[in-house]
C-alpha positions as CSV (number, residue, x, y, z in Angstrom):
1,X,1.7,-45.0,-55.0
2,X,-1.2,-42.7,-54.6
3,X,-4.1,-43.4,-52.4
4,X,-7.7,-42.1,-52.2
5,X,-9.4,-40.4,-49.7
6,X,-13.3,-39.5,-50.3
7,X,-13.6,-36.1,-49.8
8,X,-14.9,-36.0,-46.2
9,X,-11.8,-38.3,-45.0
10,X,-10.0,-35.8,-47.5
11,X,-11.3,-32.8,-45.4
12,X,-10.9,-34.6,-41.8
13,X,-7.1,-35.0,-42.2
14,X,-6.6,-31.3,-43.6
15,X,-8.5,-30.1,-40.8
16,X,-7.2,-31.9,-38.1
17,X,-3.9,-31.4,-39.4
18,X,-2.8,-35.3,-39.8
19,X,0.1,-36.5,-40.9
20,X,-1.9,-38.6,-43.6
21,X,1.2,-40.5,-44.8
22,X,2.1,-41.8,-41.3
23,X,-0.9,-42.8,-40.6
24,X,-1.8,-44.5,-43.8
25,X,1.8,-46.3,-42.7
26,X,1.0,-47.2,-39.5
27,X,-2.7,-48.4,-40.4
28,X,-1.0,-50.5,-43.1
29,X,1.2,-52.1,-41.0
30,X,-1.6,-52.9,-38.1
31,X,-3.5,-54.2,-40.7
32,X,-1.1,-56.3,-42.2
33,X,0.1,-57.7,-38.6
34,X,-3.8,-58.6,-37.7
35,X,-4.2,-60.7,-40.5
36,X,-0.6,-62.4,-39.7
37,X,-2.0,-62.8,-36.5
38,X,-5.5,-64.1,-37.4
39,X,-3.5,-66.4,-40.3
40,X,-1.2,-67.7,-37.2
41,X,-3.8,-68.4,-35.3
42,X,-6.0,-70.4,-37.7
43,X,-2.8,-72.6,-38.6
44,X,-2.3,-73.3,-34.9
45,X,-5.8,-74.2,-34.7
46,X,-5.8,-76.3,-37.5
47,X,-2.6,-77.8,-35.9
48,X,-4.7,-78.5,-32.9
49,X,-7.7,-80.2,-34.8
50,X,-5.0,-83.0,-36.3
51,X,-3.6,-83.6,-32.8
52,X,-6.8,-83.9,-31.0
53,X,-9.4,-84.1,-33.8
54,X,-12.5,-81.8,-34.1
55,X,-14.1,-80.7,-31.1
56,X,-17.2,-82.3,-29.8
57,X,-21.0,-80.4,-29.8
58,X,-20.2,-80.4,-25.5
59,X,-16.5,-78.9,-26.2
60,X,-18.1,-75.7,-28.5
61,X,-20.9,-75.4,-25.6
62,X,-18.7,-75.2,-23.2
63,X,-16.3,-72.6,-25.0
64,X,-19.3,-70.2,-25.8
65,X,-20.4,-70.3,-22.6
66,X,-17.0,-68.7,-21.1
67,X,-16.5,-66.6,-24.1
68,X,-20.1,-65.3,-23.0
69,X,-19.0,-65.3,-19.4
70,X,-16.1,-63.2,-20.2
71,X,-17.7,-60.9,-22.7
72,X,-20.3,-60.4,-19.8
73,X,-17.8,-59.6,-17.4
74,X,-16.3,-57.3,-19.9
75,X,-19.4,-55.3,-20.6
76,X,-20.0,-55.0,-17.2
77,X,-16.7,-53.9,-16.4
78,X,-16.9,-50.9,-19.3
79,X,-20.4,-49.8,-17.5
């Protein structure tokens, strides 16, 4: 297999002296694991949505306010 790097990437790596094949490896596999992940997830939710049906308008409210709650916090936190 031969991959491409455009030539600023291409420079970067000489430069900095990466090991460009280990980290093409280890980027591969991360990415290939967050997809698994996301894939996993959406299954589960699906799972969820034939248990309990579809959530309501009040249930998504609800959710986006913590996930804004928490994101808040977060950002606040990293300040």
């Amino acid at each position: 297999m031969q991959v491409y790097l455009p030539d600023d990437l291409h420079a970067a790596v000489k430069e900095h002296g990466f090991p460009a094949s280990e980290m093409l490896q280890k980027a591969v596999r991360e990415e290939i694991r967050r997809l698994e992940l996301i894939k996993a997830g959406e299954e589960y939710l699906a799972e969820l949505r034939s248990e309990v049906g579809e959530p309501s308008p009040a249930d998504e409210a609800w959710a986006r306010d913590i996930v804004d709650q928490v994101m808040g916090h977060s950002e606040q936190a990293a300040s």
